[in-house]
Structures are given as structure tokens and as C-alpha cells.
N, C-alpha and C positions, 0 to 999 in steps of 0.2 A: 316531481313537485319539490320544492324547496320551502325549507324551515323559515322561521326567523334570523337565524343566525347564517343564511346562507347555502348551508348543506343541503343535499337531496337523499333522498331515504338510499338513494345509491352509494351517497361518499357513505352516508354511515354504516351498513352492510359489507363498507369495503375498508372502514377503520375496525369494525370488528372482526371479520377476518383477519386484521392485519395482528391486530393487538393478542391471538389466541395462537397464531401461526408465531411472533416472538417471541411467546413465554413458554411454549411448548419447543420452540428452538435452542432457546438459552438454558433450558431451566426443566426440563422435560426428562424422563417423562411423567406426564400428572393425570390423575383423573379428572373428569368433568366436574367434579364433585372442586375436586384443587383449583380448577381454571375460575370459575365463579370471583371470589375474593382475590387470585392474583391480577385479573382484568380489570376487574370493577362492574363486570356485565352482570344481566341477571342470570338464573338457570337456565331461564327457559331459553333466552338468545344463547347463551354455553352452548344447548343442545341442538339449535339451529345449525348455528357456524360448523360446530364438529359437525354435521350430519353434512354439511356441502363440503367441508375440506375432503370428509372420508372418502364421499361422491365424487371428486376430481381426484383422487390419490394423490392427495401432501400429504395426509394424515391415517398412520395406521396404528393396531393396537399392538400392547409390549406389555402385554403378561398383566396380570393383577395386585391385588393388594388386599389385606384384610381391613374391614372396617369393625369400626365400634359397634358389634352384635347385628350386623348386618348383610349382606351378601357384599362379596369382593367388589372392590372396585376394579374396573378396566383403565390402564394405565393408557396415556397414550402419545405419539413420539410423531415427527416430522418424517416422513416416508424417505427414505435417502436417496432412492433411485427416481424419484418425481422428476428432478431436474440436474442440469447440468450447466457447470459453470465453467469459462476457460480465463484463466486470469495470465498476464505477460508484464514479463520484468525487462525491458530494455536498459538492461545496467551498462557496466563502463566495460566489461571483457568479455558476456555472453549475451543472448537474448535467448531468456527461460521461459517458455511453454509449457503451463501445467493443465492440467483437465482435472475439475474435481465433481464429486455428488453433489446434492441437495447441502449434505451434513461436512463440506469441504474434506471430504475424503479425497487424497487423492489416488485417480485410476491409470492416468499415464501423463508421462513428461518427453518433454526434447529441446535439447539446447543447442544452439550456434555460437561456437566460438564469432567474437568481432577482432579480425587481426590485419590483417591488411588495408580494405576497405576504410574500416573502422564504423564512422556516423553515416556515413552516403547512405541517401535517402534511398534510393529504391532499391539498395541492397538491404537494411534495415526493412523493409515491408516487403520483400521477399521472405526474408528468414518470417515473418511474422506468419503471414500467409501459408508457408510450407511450412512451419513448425504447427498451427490450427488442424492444419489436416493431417498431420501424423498422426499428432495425440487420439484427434477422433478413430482415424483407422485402426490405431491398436489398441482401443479400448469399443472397436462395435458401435459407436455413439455416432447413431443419424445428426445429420447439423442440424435440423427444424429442431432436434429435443433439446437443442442449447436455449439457457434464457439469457445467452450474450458471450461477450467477451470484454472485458476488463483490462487496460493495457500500463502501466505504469511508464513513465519517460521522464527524462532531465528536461527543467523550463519551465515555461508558463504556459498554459493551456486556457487557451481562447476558444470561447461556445460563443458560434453565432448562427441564425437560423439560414443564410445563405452558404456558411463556409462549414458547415459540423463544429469539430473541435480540431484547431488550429494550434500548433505549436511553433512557443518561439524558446528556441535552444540556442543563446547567445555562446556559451559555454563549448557546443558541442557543432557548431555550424549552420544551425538549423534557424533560418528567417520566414518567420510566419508559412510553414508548413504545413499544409489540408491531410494531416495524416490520415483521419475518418475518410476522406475523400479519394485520398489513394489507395487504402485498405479496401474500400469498396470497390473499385475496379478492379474488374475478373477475381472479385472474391468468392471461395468454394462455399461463401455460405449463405443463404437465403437473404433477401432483402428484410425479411421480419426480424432478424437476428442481428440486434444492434452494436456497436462498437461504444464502450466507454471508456474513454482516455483522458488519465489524467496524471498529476504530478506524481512521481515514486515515492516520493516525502510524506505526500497525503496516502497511498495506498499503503505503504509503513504502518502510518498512524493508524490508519482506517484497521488495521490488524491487530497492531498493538492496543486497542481501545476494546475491540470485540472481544480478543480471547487471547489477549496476551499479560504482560505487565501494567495494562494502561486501564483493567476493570476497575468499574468503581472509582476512577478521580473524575470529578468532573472538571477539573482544570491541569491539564498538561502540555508538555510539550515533548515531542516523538523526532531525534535526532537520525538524520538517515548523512552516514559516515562511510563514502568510499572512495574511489576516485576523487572525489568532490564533496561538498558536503552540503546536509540542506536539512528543511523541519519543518514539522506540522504541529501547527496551535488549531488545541480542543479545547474548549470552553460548554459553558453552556449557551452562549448565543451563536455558538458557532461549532455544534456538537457531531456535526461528521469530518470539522477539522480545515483546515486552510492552510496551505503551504505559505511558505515564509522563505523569502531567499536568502535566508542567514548566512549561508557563506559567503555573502558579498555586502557583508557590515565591513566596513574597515575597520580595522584593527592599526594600521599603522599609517600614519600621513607618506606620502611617496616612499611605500615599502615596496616589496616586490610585486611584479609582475603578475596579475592573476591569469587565465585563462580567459577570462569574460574581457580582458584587455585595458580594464582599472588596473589602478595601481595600491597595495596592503590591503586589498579580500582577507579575511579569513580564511577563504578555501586557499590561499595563498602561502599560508604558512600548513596549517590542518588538513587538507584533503592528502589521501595517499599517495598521488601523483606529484604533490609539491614535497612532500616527505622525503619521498624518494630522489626526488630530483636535488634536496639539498644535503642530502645521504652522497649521492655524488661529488657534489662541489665541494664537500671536502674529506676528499679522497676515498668515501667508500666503493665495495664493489660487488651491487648486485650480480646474481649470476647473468649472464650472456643469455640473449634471445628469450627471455621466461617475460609472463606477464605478470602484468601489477600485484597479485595475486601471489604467486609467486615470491616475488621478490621482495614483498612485505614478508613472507614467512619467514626470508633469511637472515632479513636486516633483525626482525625478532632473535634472532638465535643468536644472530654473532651480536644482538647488545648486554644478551640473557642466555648466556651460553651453560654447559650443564656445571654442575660443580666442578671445580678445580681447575677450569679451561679460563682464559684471561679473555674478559669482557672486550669489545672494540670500541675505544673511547668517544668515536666520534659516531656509531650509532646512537651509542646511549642520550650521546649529548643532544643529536638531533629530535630523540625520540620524548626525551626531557622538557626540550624546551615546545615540543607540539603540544605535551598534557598542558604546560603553562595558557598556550596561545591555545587552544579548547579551553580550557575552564573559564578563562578571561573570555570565551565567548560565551561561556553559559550562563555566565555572571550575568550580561546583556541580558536574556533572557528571562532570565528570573529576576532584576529589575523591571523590567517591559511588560513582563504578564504574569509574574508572581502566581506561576503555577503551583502545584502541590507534587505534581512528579514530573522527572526530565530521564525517557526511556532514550538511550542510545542502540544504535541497532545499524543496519548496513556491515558487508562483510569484513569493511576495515574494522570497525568501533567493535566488532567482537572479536576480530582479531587479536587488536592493541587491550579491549576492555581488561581483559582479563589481568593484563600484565599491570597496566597504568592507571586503573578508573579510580584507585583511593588518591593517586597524584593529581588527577583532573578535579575530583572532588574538594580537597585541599585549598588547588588556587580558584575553584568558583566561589566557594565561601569566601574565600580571602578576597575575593575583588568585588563582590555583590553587596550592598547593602544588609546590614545584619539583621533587621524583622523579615523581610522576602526569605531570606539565606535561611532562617532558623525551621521555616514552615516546609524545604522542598526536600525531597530526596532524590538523588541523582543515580542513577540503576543502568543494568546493560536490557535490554529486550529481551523477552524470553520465545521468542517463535523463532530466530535463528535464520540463517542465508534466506529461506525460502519466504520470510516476511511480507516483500513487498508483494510478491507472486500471490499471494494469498490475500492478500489489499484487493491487490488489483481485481481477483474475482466476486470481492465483496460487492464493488461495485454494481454490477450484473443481480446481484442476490439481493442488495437494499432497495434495488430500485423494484424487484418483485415482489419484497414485504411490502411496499410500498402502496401497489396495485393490489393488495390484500392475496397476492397468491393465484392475480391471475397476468400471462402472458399479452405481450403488449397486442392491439390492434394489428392484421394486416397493414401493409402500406396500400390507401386507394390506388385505383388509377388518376391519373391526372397531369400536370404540366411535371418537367425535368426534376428528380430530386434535387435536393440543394446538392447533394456532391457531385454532380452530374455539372453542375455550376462552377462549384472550387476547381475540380480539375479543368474547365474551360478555359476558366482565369490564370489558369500554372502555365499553360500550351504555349510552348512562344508563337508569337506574332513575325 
């Protein structure tokens, strides 16, 4: 039966769950006594909710507490073994495979180097595929006990009810790709067990907002700096955040050559790979056969060599003039949506942060309008390489607070899933 405003005694059972299962998540752990005034519920629903969370094991107790002349309170915490989360980072050198708890502990990883191959499609959702089922086998974890999988990737990510979630990776090759569609074919994981894929930018963010640098702003922006470069704006009408394809602001009228096949991208000057690429042209010398990774570490050394060793002037210089062409992008930024924080993160930006972030900081001031410029602070990410991979499994885990902490419907029986469709449509003719 529904309200006036809509609801059925169901959603609201299933916003109270929801609302008791994140404050015991974030914030936990608390007595029934603590949950009351953090919720806004009454006691007596308090002691509902807890009694069915307890009953489905999300919710166990974690020791006592004294009260004001009264018998202890029983504290109480999110069960960590209730659920399991697999979140996936398809970055620019590996694809990272992590398995985590309930409480994003992690219980096992595996990564694939990307060297040869590189973007090709069905080698990329191979690695994915066989990187799922290791984790699982070497952590004992049935695939039904997963509440999903989480995938982070370069592009735009299209949800349609025919195609899943469709990616287009102008950057990386990838032309409206049924990735959910392809992962589901001869997937080792149950059809109830859903795939959520989305921008690396946004599952960055999605990290960095939960338990990183980004708590507590409600207006930021979350730079994801590697290979390439890209961001997510959180706001409050837009609070689990939106990718932004910032590295393909132009920066300069017919400058260089981006990847995306514009010409003066930002990622064109900024991304690691163009860094690097103009590290060479004039005359530097990464080492021979190493990746991106790699070879960013050297050009660090030889531009910031230890004391008394002579600097390489043309690292320095290249590496100089990227903080300029970064800040001058951040500037944009913080013009455009006059955040209050701008986390950089991604393996390069922590790389470089360390060295160059008061020189980026510097010229975004100096090119940004000065009331914006005065309000933001410009920071390195505090979650570190494994950021997005931990986004990426938020996914999976928001959409289960969501459902107040319960696991989605079976799939009925009935006509062909939709990915059953996308991959129809891929089959050449």
C-alpha cells in the first residue's frame, strides 16, 4: 500500500535498513541507543531494523560500553564477512583484480600485465574473467556470495536496457563496446551476480569521497592522472559524482596531436604517455623495453637526481612545463565548478605529486580567477595505486546499501537477456 507521497510501507523498511546499515558502516561501531539520533528513526524502529539486519547477518555485536548508571551498552558493527565485493581497474599497464569483505578488506588480488595485445577487446575480458575466478579460488569465496562486480575503464559508459553497459574508448580503440555483454558470455559467475561498469574517473572519485581525501566536501573534483588523464565532479546534485573528459579540453589551438585524434587535448601535453613521448623528442632516454611505469620513474630521477649528481635539463624542462599545462587545466576547473577540493590521484599524479604539486598549485592559482582560487585546495589522494579498484567495488556495495542490505532479485525466466541481444548485434553478418 502506498502513502501519500508515493512510498510503500516496503521502500520505507527498506530506507530504514538502509539508513542504520550506513551509519553503522561509516561511523560504527554504535549502540542502538547511538543509532536513534544518528538516523532520525525512533527506538522502537532502531530496534526493528537491528533485529532483521542481526537476522540476515550484516549486523554483529563488537563489545560494550558503559552507560550513565546503567547496564552496558552493546556496540554494534557491519558483519565483514556478510558480503563480498570484486572491484577491477582496467588501467593503461595492468588489469587489477581485487576481492574485498563487506568492510573492503582486501582478501585476494591478481593482475595481468597489458603488453603486447594492449586494448583488444577479448583479450581485456579475458584477463577480467580469469583474473574473477582466481581471486575467488584463492580466497574460498563461492560466486553466489558475491553482491557483484565493479569494473572501472577508460571512456564513456552507455546503460541501455537492450545493450547493458556499453563503452566508447575513443582513446584506447574501443567503438561502442557491449562490455557487460561480453563479460557475460561463458561467465564463471551466476546470472544473479551483476557487472557494474563504469568510468575509472568516477570510481577514483567514488573512493576518494568515501574514505579518502574527498570526506566531508560536498563540492569537488577527483583528478585521475596516468596514462591519460580524466575527473569526477561531486557536487551535491550530483553526489556519487560524473565523469568529466577533462583531458580533452583544449589547451592549445592546433597543438599537438592527442590520442583521441584532436589536436591541443590537455592529455596531450599532461598524460604520461605524452610526457614521455616529448621526453624523447628532445633527446631524452627512457630506459629500453620498460613500461610507462617504469619509465616515468627514471625520467623522475634523471630530472631530480640525488644531491651532487647533475640534473638532466631537458627532463626537468619537460616536467616543468607539464605542472604549468596541469595547473592551467585546473584552473578550468575551478573556474567551471568552483569546488572546494581538487584530489589528484591515478599512478602518474602520485608519482609526479610528490615532486611537482606546490608547482601545479602555483600556476592553477595564477591562471584561475581569484574568488574560486581563494576557496579550493589542491591535494594528492590519499588511497594510493589501488584507488580506483576500490571505487570500482563501491559500486556493487552502494547499490546494496541501496536495496537496504538486501541482494538483488533472481533473474525470472522469460525472453533473451539484453546481453544475449548486444552480443547478437556484435556477430558479424
Amino acid at each position: 500500500m502506498a502513502g501519500r507521497n508515493g512510498r510503500t510501507v516496503r521502500d520505507l523498511r527498506r530506507g530504514n535498513r538502509t539508513a542504520v546499515l550506513q551509519k553503522l558502516y561509516f561511523d560504527g561501531p554504535l549502540s542502538r541507543f547511538e543509532l536513534g539520533p544518528a538516523t532520525g528513526l525512533s527506538s522502537g524502529s532502531v530496534s526493528n531494523v537491528v533485529a532483521d539486519l542481526v537476522a540476515d547477518g550484516l549486523v554483529e555485536e563488537a563489545g560494550s560500553v558503559d552507560s550513565d548508571g546503567g547496564r552496558p551498552r552493546t556496540l554494534l558493527r557491519v558483519a565483514p564477512g556478510s558480503g563480498h565485493m570484486i572491484g577491477v581497474d582496467v588501467g593503461e599497464t595492468r588489469v587489477r583484480i581485487e576481492l574485498f569483505d563487506l568492510t573492503l578488506t582486501e582478501l585476494a588480488r591478481a593482475e595481468r600485465p597489458l603488453a603486447q595485445q594492449g586494448y583488444e577487446v577479448e583479450g581485456i575480458v579475458g584477463h577480467i574473467r580469469d583474473g574473477v575466478a582466481e581471486v575467488l579460488a584463492r580466497a574460498g569465496i563461492a560466486p553466489d556470495d558475491l553482491l557483484g562486480v565493479g569494473i572501472g575503464v577508460p571512456g564513456i559508459v552507455e546503460r541501455t536496457p537492450e545493450r547493458g553497459a556499453v563503452v566508447h574508448g575513443q582513446t584506447i580503440g574501443w567503438d561502442a563496446v557491449p562490455l557487460e555483454a561480453l563479460l557475460r558470455a561463458d561467465s564463471p559467475l551466476p546470472d544473479s551476480v551483476r557487472y557494474f561498469i563504469d568510468n575509472g574517473a568516477r570510481t577514483l572519485g567514488q573512493a576518494e569521497m568515501w574514505f579518502g581525501g574527498g570526506r566531508g566536501a560536498r563540492n569537488a573534483v577527483v583528478v585521475l592522472f596516468g596514462s591519460g588523464v580524466g575527473a569526477c565532479l561531486v557536487t551535491p546534485e550530483v553526489e556519487h559524482g560524473r565523469a568529466v573528459e577533462w583531458g580533452h579540453l583544449t589547451v592549445r589551438v592546433r597543438g599537438r596531436r592527442c590520442r583521441c585524434g584532436a589536436l591541443g587535448c590537455l592529455e596531450a601535453y599532461a598524460g604520461a604517455e605524452s610526457l614521455l613521448r616529448r621526453w624523447r623528442e628532445e633527446g631524452g632516454r627512457p630506459p629500453e623495453g620498460t613500461d610507462e611505469e617504469t619509465a616515468l620513474t627514471a625520467m623522475l630521477a634523471a630530472a631530480y637526481p640525488p644531491e651532487g649528481d647533475e640534473a638532466d635539463p631537458v627532463a626537468l624542462a619537460v616536467l616543468e612545463e607539464t605542472a604549468e599545462y596541469l595547473g592551467a587545466g585546473l584552473s578550468d576547473l575551478i573556474n567551471l565548478f568552483q569546488p572546494e577540493r581538487i584530489l589528484i590521484g591515478g599512478w602518474a599524479g602520485l608519482q609526479l605529486g610528490a615532486r611537482f604539486l606546490p608547482a601545479v598549485r602555483r600556476h592553477a592559482m595564477s591562471y584561475a580567477l581569484r574568488h574560486p582560487a581563494e576557496k579550493v585546495s589542491v591535494d594528492l589522494g590519499r588511497l594510493g595505486p589501488d584507488a580506483v579498484t576500490v571505487g570500482a567495488a563501491i559500486l556493487p556495495l552502494a547499490d546494496f546499501f541501496a536495496r537496504g542490505g538486501r541482494r538483488p532479485e533472481p533473474v525470472p525466466e522469460g525472453p533473451a537477456p539484453a546481453w544475449r541481444t548486444a552480443l547478437a548485434e556484435r556477430a558479424p553478418h
